[in-house]
C-alpha positions as CSV (number, residue, x, y, z in Angstrom):
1,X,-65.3,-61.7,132.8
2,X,-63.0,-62.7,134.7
3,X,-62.2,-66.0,133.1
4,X,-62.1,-64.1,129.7
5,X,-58.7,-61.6,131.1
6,X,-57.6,-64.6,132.3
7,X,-57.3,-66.7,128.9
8,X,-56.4,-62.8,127.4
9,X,-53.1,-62.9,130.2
10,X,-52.3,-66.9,129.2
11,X,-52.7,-65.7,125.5
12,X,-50.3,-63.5,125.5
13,X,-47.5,-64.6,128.6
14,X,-44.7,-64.9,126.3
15,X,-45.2,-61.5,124.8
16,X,-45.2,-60.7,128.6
17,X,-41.5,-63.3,129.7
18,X,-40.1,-61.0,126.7
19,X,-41.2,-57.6,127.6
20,X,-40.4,-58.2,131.7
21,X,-36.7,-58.0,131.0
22,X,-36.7,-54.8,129.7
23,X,-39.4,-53.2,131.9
24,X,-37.4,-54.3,135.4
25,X,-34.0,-52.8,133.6
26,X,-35.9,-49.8,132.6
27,X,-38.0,-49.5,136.5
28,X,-33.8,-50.2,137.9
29,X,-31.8,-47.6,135.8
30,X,-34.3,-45.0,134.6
31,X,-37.4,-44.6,136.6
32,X,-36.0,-44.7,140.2
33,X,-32.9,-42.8,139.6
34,X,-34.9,-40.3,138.3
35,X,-37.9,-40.0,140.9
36,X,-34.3,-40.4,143.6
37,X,-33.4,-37.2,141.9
38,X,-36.2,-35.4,142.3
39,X,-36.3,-36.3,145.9
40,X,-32.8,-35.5,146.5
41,X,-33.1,-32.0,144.6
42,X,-34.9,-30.7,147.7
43,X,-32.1,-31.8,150.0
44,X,-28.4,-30.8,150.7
45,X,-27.1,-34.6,150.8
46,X,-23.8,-35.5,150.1
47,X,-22.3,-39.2,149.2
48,X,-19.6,-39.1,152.0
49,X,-22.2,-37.8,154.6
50,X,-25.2,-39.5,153.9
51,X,-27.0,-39.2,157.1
52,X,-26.6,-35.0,156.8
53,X,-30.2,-34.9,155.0
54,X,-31.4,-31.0,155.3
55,X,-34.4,-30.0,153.4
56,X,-34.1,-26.9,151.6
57,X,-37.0,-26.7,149.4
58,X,-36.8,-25.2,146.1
59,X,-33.4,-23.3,147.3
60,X,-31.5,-25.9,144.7
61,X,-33.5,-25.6,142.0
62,X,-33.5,-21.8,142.3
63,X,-29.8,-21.7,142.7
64,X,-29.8,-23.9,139.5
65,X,-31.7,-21.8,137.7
66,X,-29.7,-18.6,138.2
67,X,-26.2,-20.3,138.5
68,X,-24.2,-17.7,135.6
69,X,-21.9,-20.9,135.8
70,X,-24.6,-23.4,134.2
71,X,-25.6,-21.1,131.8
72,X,-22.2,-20.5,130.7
73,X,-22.0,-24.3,130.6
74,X,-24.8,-24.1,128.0
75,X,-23.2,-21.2,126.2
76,X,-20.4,-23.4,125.7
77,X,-22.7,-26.4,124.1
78,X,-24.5,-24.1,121.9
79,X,-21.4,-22.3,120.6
80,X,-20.1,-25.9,120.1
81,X,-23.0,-27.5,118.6
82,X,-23.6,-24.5,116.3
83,X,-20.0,-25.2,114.5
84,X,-20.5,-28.6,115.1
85,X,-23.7,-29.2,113.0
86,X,-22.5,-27.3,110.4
87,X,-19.3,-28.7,109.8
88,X,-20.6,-32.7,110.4
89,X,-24.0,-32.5,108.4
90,X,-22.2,-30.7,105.6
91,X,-19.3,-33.0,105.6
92,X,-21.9,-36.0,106.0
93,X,-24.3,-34.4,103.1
94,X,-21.2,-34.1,100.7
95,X,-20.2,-37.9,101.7
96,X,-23.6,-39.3,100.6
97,X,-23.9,-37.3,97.7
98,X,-20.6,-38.9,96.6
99,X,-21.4,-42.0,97.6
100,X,-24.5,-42.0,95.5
101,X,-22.6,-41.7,92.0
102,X,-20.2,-44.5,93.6
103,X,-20.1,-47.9,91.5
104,X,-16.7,-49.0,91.7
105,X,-15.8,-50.1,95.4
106,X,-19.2,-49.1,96.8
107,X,-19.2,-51.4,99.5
108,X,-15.5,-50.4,100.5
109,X,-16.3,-46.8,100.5
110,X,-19.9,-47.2,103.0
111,X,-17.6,-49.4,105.2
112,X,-14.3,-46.9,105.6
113,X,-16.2,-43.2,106.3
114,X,-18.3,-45.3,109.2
115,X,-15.4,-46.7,110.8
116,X,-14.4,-43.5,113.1
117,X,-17.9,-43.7,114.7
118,X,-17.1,-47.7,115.7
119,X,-13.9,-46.1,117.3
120,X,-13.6,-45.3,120.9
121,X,-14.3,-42.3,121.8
122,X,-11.7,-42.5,124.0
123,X,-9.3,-43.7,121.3
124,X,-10.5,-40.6,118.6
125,X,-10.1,-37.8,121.4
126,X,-6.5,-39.1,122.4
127,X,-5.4,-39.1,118.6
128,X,-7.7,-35.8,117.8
129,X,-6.0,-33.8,120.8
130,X,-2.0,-35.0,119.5
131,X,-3.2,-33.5,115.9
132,X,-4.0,-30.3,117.4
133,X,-1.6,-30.2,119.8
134,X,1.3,-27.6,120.2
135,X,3.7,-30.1,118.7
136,X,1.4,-31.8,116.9
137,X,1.6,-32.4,113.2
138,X,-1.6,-30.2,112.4
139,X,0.0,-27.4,113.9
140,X,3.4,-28.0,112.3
141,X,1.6,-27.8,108.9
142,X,0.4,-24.5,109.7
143,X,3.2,-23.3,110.6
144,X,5.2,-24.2,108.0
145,X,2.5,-22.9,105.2
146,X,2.7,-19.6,107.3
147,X,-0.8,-19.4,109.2
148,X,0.5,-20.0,112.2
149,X,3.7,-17.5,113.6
150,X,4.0,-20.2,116.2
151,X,2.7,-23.2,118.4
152,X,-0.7,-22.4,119.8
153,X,-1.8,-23.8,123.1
154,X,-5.6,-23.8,122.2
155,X,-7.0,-25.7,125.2
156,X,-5.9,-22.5,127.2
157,X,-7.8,-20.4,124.9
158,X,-11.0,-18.0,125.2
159,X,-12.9,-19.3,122.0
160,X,-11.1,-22.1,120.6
161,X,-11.5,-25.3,122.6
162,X,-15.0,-25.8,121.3
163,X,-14.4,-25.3,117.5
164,X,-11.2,-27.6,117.9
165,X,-13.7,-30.1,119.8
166,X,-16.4,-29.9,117.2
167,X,-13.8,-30.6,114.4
168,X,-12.9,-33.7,116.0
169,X,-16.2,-34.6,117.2
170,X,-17.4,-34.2,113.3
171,X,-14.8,-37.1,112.3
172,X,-16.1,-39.4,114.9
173,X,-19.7,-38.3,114.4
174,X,-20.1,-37.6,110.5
175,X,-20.8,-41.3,109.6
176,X,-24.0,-41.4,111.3
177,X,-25.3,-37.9,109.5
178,X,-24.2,-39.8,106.5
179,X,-26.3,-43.0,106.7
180,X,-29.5,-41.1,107.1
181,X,-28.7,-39.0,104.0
182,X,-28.4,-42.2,102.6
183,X,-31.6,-43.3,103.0
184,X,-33.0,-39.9,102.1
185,X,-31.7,-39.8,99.0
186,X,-32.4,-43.0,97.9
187,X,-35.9,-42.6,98.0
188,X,-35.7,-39.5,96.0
189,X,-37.5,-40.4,92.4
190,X,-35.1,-40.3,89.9
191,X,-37.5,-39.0,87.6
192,X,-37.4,-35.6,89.5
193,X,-34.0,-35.3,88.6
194,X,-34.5,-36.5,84.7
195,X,-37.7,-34.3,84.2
196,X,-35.1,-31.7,85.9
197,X,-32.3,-32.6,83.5
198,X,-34.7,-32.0,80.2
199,X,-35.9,-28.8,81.6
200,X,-32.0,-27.4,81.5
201,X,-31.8,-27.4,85.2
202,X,-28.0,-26.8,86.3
203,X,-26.8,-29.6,89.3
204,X,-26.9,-26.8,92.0
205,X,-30.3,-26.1,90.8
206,X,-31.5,-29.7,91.2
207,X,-29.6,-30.0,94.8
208,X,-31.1,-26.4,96.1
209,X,-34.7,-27.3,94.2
210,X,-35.4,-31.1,94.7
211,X,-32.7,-32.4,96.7
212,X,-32.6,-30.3,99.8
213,X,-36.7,-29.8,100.3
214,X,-36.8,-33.4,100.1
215,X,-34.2,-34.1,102.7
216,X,-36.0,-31.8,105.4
217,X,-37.1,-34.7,107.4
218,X,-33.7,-35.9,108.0
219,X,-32.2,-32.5,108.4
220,X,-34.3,-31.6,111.1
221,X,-34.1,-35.1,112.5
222,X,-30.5,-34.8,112.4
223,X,-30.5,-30.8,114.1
224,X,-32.4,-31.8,116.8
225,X,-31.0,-35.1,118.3
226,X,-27.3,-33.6,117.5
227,X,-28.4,-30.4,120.0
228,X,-29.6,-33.2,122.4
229,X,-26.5,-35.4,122.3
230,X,-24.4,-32.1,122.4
231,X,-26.2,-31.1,126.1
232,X,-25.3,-34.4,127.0
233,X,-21.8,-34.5,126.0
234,X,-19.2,-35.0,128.8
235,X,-16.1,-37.9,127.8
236,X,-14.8,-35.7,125.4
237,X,-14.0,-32.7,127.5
238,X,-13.6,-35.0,130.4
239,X,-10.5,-36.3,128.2
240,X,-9.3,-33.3,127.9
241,X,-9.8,-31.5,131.0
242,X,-10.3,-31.6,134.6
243,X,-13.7,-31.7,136.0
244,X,-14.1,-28.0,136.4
245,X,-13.6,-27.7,132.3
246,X,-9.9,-25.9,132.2
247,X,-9.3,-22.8,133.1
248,X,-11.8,-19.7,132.5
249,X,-14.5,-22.8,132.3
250,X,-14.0,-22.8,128.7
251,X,-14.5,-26.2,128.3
252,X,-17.4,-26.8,130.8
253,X,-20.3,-28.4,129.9
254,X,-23.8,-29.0,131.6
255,X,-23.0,-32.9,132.3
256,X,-19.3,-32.0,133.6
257,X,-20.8,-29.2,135.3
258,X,-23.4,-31.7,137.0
259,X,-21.0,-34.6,137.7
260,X,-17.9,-31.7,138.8
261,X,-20.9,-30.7,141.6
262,X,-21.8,-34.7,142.7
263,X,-18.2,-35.9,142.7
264,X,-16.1,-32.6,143.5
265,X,-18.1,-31.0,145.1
266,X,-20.1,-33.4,147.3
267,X,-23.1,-31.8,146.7
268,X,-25.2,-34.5,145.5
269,X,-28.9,-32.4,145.7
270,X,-27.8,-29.6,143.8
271,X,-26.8,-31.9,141.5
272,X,-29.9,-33.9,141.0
273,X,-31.4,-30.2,140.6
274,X,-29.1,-29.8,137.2
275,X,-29.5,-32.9,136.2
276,X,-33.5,-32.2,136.2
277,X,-33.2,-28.9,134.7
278,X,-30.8,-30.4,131.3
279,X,-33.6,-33.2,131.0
280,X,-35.9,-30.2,131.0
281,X,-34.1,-28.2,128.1
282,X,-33.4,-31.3,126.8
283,X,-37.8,-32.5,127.0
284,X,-38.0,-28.7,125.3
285,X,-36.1,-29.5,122.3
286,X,-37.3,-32.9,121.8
287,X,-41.4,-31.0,122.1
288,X,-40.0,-29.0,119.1
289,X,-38.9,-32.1,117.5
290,X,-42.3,-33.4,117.3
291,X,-43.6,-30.5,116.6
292,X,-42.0,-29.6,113.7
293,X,-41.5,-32.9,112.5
294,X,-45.5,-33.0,112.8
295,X,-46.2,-30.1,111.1
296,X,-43.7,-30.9,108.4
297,X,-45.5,-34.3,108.0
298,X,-48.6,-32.7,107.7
């Protein structure tokens, strides 16, 4: 038996020298940070006093889980991500539906609408936040077609810096929605839309009817991972605020909440403890991923 796993092992070593790689990076940066983490999340431990380690039990992650200040963090995502997704994934549904009927300059018109989402995000926020800005040329517009009475500081505002965010996050961002309608579409049989045609069937009929039950799949696909990005999201208001989110917190997020609590804060264990409790919303969501991608496959 033995001789047999050992002709199995010479069989298949370079499958093994190609896999390794990515196994000891994956061991480095994902498995021991996390399980350091967990460790630290019972602890008060702090980068500049690293040899103050006081066990507290659960005390972070109960503190975590009742912190109004996380929760408003969430808030903050969710009111986001709601504008967010339907802003981009209309934008992106209308850009491949256009790009479909496209024959002259095809591959021009696939290259340009993907180009923002090449760009830096560090480059898009910096030319997103002068649009909007007070003296910016978006505002001037406005004021000047008489929906604005004057220059609106919107970063300093209750509600608005995360529908201003989500309309620049949907020009970065769009691109990608668009290339998986793509490839939805395309495998639509255009003989659903021909026997469609004959039958008198109006184009809004054949979009609500054939087009959009078909593209479930990468709607939901596209819902789901845009929620789990938007949980994650922390250079853009970085980039436009300090690491407690602006004033009023109306630009936190959980992942500036998190690092504002490691770095500002010096409280690395209560950090590892929201850090733990985003990957857990964030393990919920992708559960209902499956799940309803599952049932939808079925």
């Amino acid at each position: 038996m033995d001789r047999h796993l050992f002709q199995r092992i010479r069989k298949h070593t370079w499958g093994y020298i190609y896999v390794a790689p990515w196994v000891v990076l994956y061991l480095v940066f994902g498995l021991y940070p996390l399980g350091l983490s967990f460790y630290l999340s019972f602890f008060t431990y702090s980068f500049t006093n690293p040899d103050e380690l006081r066990f507290v039990g659960i005390g972070n992650w109960v503190r975590a889980a009742t912190d109004p200040l996380f929760w408003k963090s969430v808030f903050n995502i969710f009111y986001n991500q709601t504008i967010f997704i339907l802003l981009k994934n209309s934008v992106a549904l209308g850009a491949a539906l256009l790009l479909t009927q496209v024959t002259v300059g095809a591959r021009f018109f696939r290259t340009v609408y993907f180009l923002p989402t090449l760009t830096s995000v560090v480059v898009l926020m910096q030319i997103g936040g002068f649009m909007v800005a007070p003296n910016g040329p978006l505002q001037a517009l406005l004021i000047r077609l008489g929906i604005l009475e004057g220059p609106f500081n919107w970063q300093f505002s209750l509600w608005w810096p995360m529908p201003v965010l989500a309309v620049i996050n949907t020009w970065k961002w769009f691109g990608v929605a668009t290339v998986i309608f793509l490839a939805g579409l395309v495998t639509i049989p255009k003989e659903l839309y021909e026997a469609a045609a004959i039958d008198g069937a109006t184009p809004w009929q054949r979009f609500r009817f054939i087009t959009w039950p078909l593209l479930n799949p990468q709607i939901l696909f596209i819902l789901v991972i845009d929620v789990i990005n938007g949980l994650q999201m922390f250079a853009e208001v970085f980039l436009l605020y300090d690491i407690k989110g602006g004033p009023q917190h109306q630009g936190l997020t959980p992942v500036l909440y998190l690092y504002s609590q490691a770095f500002g804060e010096k409280n690395v264990g209560y950090a590892s403890s929201l850090g733990l409790l985003l990957a857990a919303i964030i393990a919920v969501f992708t559960w209902l991923q499956f799940r309803v991608v599952r049932r939808d496959i079925g």
